[in-house]
C-alpha positions as CSV (number, residue, x, y, z in Angstrom):
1,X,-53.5,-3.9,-21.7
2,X,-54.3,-2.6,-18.2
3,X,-53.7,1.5,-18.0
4,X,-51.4,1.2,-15.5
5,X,-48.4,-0.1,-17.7
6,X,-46.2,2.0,-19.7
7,X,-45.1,1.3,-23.0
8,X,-41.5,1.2,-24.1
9,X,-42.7,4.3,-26.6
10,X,-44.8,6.2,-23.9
11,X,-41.8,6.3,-21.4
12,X,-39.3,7.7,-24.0
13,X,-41.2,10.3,-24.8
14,X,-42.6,11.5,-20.9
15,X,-38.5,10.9,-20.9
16,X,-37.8,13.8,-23.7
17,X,-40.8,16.3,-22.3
18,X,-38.7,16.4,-19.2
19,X,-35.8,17.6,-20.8
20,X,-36.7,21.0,-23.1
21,X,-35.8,21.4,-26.4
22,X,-34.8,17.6,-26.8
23,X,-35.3,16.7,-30.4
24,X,-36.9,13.5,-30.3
25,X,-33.8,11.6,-31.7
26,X,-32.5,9.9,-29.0
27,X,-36.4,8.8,-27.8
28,X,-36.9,7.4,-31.5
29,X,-33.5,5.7,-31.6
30,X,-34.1,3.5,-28.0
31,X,-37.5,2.6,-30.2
32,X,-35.5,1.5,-33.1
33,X,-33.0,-0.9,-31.3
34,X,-36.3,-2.3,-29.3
35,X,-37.9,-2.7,-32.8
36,X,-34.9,-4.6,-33.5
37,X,-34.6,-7.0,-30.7
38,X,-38.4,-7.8,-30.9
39,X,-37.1,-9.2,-34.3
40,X,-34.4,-11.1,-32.9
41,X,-36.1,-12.3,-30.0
42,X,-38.6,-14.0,-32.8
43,X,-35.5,-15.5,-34.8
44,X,-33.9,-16.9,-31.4
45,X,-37.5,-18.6,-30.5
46,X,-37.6,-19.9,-33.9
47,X,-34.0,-22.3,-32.6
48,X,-33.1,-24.8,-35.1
49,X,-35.6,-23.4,-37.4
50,X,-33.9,-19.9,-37.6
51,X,-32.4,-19.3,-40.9
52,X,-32.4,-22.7,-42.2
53,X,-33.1,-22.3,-45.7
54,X,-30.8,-20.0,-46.4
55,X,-26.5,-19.8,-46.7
56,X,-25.1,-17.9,-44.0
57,X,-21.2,-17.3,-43.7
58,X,-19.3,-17.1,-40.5
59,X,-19.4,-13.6,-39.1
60,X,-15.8,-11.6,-38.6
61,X,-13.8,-15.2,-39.6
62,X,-16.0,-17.3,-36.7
63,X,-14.6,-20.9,-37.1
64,X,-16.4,-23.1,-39.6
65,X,-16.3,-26.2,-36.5
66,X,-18.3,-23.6,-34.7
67,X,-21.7,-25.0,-34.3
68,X,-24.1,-24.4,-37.7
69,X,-27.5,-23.0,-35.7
70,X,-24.8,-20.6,-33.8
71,X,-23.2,-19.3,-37.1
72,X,-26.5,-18.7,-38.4
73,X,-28.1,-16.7,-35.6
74,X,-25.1,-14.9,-35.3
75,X,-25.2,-13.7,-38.8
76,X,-29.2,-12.9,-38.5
77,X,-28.5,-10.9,-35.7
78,X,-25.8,-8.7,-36.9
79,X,-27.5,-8.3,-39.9
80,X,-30.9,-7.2,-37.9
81,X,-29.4,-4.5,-35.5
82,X,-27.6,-3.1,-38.6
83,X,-30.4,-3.3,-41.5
84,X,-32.9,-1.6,-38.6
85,X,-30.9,1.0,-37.2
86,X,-28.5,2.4,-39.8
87,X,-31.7,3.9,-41.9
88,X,-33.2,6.0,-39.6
89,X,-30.8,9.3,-39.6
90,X,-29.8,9.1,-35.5
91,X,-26.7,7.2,-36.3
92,X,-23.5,7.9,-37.7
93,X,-21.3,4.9,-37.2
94,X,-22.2,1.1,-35.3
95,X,-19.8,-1.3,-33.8
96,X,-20.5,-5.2,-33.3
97,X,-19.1,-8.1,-32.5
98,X,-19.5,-9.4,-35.6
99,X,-17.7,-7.0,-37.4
100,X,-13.4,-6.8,-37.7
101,X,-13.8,-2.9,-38.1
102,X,-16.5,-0.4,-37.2
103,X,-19.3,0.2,-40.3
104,X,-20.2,4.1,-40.8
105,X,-24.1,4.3,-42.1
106,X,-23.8,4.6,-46.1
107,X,-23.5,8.1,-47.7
108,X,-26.9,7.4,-49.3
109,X,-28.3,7.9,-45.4
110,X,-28.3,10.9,-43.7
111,X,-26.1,10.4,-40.4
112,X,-27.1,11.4,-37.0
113,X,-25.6,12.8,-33.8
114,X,-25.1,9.4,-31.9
115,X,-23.0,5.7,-32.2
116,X,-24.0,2.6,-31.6
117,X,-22.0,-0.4,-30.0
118,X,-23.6,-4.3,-29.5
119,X,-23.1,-7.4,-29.3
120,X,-25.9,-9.1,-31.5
121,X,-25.8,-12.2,-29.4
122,X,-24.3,-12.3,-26.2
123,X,-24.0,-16.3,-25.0
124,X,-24.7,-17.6,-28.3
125,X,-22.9,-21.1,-27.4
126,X,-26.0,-21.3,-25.5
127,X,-28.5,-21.4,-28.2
128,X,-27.5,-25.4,-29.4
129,X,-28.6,-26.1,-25.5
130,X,-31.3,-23.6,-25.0
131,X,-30.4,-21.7,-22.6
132,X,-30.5,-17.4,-22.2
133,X,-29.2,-15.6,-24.9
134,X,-29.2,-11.5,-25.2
135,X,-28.3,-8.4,-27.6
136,X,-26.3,-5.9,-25.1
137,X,-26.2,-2.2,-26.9
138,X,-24.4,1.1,-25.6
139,X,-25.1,4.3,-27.4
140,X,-22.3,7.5,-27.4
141,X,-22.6,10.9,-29.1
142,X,-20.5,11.1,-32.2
143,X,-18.7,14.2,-32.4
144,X,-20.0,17.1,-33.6
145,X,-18.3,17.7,-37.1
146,X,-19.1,16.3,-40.2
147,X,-16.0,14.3,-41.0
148,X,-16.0,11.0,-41.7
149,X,-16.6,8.3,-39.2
150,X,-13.3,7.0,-37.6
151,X,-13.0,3.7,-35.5
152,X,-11.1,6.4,-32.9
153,X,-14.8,7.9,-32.3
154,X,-15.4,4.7,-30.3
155,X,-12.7,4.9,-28.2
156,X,-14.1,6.8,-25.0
157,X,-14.3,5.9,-21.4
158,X,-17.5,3.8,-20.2
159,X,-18.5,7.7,-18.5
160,X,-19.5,8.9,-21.9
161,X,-22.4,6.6,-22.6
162,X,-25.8,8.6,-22.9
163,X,-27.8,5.5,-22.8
164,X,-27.3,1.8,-22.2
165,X,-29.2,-1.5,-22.1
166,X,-29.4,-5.1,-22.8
167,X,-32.2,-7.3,-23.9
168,X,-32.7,-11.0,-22.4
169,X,-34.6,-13.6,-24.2
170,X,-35.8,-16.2,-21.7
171,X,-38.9,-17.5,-20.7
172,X,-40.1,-13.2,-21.2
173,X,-38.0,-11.2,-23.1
174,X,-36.6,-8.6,-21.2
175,X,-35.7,-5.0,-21.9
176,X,-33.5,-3.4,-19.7
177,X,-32.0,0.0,-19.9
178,X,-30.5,3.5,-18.3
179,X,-30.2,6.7,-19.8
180,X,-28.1,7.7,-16.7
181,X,-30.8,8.4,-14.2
182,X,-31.8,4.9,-13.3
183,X,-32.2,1.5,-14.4
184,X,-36.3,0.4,-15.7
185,X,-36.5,-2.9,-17.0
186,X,-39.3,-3.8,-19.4
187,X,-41.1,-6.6,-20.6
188,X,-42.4,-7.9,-24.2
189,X,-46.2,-8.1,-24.3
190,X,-46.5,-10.2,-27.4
191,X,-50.1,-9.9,-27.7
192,X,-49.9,-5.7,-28.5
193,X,-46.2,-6.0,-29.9
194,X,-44.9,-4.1,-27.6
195,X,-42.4,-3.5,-24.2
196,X,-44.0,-2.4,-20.9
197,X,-42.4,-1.3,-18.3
198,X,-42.9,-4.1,-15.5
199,X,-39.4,-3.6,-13.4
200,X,-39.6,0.3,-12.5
201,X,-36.4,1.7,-10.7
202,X,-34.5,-1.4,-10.4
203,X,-31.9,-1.9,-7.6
204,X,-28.8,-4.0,-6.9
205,X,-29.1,-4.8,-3.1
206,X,-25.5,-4.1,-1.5
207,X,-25.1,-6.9,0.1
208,X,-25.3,-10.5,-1.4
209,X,-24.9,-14.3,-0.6
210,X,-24.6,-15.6,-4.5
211,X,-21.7,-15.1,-6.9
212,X,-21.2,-16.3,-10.2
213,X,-18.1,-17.4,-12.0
214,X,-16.3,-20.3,-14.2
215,X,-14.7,-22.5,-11.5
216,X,-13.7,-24.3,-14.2
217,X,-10.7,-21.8,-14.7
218,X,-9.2,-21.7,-11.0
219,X,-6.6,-22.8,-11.8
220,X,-5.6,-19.3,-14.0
221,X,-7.6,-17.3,-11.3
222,X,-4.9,-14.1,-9.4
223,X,-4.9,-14.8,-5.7
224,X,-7.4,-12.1,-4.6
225,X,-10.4,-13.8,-6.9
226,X,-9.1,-17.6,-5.6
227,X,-9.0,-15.7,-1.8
228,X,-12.3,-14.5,-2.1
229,X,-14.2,-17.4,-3.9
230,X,-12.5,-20.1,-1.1
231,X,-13.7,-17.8,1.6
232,X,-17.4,-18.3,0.0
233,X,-16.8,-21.8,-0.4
234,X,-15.9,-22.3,3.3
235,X,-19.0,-20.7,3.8
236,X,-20.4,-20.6,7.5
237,X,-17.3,-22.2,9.2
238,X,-15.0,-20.0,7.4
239,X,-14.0,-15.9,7.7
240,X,-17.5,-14.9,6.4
241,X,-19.6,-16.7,8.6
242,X,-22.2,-17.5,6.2
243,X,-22.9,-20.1,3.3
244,X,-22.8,-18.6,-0.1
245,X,-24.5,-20.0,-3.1
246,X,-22.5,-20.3,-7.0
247,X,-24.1,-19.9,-10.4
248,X,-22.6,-19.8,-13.8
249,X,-25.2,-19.4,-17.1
250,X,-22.4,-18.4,-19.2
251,X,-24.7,-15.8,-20.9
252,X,-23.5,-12.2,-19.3
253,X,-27.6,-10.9,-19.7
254,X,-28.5,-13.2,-18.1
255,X,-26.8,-13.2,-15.1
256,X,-26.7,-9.6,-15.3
257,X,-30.3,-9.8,-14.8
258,X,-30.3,-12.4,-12.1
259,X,-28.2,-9.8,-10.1
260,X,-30.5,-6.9,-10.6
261,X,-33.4,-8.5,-9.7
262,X,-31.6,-10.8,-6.5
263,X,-28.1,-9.6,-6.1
264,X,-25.2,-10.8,-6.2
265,X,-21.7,-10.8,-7.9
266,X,-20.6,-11.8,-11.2
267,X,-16.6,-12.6,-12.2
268,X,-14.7,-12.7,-15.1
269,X,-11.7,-12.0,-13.8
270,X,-8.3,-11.5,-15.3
271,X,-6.2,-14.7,-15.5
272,X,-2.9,-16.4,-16.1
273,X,-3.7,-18.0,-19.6
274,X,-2.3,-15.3,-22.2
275,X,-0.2,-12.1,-20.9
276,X,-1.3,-10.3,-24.1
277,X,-5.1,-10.8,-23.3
278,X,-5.9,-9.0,-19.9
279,X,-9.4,-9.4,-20.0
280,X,-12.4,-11.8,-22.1
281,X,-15.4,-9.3,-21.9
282,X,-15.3,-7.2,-24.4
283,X,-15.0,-3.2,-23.0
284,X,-17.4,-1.3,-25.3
285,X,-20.3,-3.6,-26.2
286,X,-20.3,-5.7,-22.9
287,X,-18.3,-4.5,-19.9
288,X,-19.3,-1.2,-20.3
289,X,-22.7,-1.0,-20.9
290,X,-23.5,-3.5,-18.5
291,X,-21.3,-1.5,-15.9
292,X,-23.2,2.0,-16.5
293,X,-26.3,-0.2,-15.8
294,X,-25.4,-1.8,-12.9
295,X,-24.1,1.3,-11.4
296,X,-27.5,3.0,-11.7
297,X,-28.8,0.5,-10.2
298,X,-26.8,1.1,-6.9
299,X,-24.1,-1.8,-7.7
300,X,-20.3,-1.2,-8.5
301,X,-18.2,-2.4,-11.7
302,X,-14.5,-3.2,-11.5
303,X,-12.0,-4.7,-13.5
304,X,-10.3,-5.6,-10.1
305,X,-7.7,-2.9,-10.5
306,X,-9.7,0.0,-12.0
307,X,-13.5,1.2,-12.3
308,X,-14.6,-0.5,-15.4
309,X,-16.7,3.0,-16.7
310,X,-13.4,4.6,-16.5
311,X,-11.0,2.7,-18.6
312,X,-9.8,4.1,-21.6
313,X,-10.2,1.9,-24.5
314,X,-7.3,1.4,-27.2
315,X,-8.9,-0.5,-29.5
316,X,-12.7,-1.1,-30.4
317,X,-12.6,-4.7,-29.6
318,X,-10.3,-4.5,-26.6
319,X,-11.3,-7.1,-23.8
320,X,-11.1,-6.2,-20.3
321,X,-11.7,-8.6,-16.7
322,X,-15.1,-8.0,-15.7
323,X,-16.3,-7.9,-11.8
324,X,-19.9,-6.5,-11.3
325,X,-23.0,-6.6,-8.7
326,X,-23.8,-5.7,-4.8
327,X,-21.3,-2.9,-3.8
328,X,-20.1,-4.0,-0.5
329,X,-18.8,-7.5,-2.2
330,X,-17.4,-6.0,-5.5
331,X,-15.4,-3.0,-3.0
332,X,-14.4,-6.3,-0.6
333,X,-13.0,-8.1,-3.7
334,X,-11.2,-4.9,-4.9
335,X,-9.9,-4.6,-1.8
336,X,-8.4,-7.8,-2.1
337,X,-6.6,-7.1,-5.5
338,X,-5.3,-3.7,-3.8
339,X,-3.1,-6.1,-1.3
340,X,-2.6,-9.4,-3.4
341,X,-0.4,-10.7,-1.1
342,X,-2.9,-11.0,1.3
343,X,-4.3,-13.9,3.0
344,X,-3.8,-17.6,2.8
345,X,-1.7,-19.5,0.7
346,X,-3.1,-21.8,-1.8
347,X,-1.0,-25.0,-1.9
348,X,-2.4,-28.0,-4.1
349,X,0.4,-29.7,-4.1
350,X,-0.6,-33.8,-3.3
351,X,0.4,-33.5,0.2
352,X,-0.4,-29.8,0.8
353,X,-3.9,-28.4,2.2
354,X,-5.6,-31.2,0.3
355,X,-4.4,-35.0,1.2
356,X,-5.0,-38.5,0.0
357,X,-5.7,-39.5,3.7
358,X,-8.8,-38.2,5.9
359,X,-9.0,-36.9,9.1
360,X,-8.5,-38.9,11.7
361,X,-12.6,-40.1,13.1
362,X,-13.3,-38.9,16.5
């Protein structure tokens, strides 16, 4: 390995010397969860061949018509960020997706000073097609008494994170994270077993021409997210003046990543389909770590109505709408949901804007 590359381990510890009296916790935690996504990383490569010898039950009562190679991973994945991290004394209580309630590290473990929320898998209806997948972690402080650990520790504002990050298996595996003073994204060297850092001081741009969401659900879309997507649609000839380009990986790392790396804006928006569900990303393993990474990185994260990193969670698997990426869009788009009445109307009625009969030719 050339000198000039960092190792994950090397730039967590310049990390603690810079901040006297630091214990060495936190440093050896990040190391842990790495250790622990290099392991998944090798179960997701594996595909069909993951787990396959062995009976694996649906995680947190997933469907049983839920595809067999999804419930597997799912269940090695879990199982992974919890065996490797509950063990090492930094943690007193995790929180996954896979889990109904949150799971305080055993009595027979000495617990730590921090908490850790993920999502094991993020996108895994991708894995029968193989396409990106990710683990997306956020680590809090757990208070400072010794009772026992409460689901109600979890329930903080996005603010409150000491450390966030997300790993992307693709074509590299990808580690990115913040500990509040920047985003670094690293990469898996397999032949030393180890992350580098290859993406120092990584930076939204704040102004983007690519946006990615599920036009699928339009129709459910409020009228400042269908105001703003037909305004990039119409593209030069249209209020922006300028062609726009639409993506949609349906894996939140990895378009997360796209938009560090080339901008952009990413929407899950709040939509029409259930008034009890607000939201589909979940708020303390997705939306919020994601958002405190994204606004290191110079970007902005909004739920359309409300700073994402400063909702108040009421429940540990609440779900939230999701908008995230290049600052000047994201602040356009709230803009939009400040004055919903705004702009054009959208009639698809047969006869309306849209018509069975062309334009007369010239």
């Amino acid at each position: 390995m050339p000198n000039r590359l960092t190792t994950l381990t090397r730039y967590t510890i310049e990390e603690e010397h810079r901040h006297p009296g630091s214990s060495g916790e936190f440093s050896a935690l990040v190391n842990v969860v790495a250790t622990a996504t290099k392991m998944i990383a090798n179960q997701v490569t594996r595909g069909a061949i993951a787990g396959a010898l062995d009976t694996v039950s649906s995680p947190a009562g997933l469907p049983e018509d839920v595809a067999p190679l999804r419930r597997r991973l799912d269940a090695i994945t879990n199982t992974i960020m919890l065996t490797e991290t509950q063990w090492t004394g930094y943690l007193s209580a995790l929180l996954s997706e896979e889990m109904s309630g949150i799971h305080p590290v055993p009595v027979t473990h000495r617990r730590g000073k921090y908490l850790l929320a993920f999502d094991p898998l993020d996108g895994s209806s991708n894995i029968d097609v193989n396409l990106p997948v990710g683990t997306i972690f956020s680590v809090l402080r757990a208070h400072e008494d010794a009772r026992e650990p409460a689901p109600g520790d979890f329930l903080r504002p996005g603010v409150e994170q000491v450390c966030a990050g997300f790993t992307l298996y693709g074509p590299a595996t990808m580690l990115v994270l913040t500990t509040g003073s920047g985003v670094d994204g690293f990469t898996l060297d397999r032949e030393i077993g180890a992350f580098v850092l290859t993406h120092p001081r990584m930076r939204v741009p704040e102004d983007t021409s690519g946006f990615a969401i599920n036009a699928a659900n339009e129709r459910f879309w409020e009228r400042p997210v269908r105001r703003y997507v037909h305004e990039c649609l119409d593209g030069v000839e249209g209020p922006r003046g300028r062609d726009f380009n639409m993506r949609w990986v349906a894996s939140l790392v990895a378009d997360t990543f796209h938009i560090l790396t080339r901008g952009g804006v990413y929407l899950y928006p709040h939509d029409t389909r259930s008034p009890i569900c607000h939201g589909r990303v979940a708020l303390l393993y997705g939306a919020n770590p994601i958002a405190f990474i994204i606004e290191q990185a110079g970007g902005c994260a909004t739920t359309g109505d409300q700073r994402v990193l400063e909702v108040r969670p009421d429940r540990v698997h609440q779900r939230v709408p999701l908008i995230f990426g290049s600052r000047n869009e994201v602040e356009r788009i709230e803009r939009y949901h400040r004055a919903p009445e705004e702009g054009p109307n959208f009639d698809t009625s047969l006869f309306g804007t849209r018509s069975l009969f062309r334009p007369a030719q010239r």
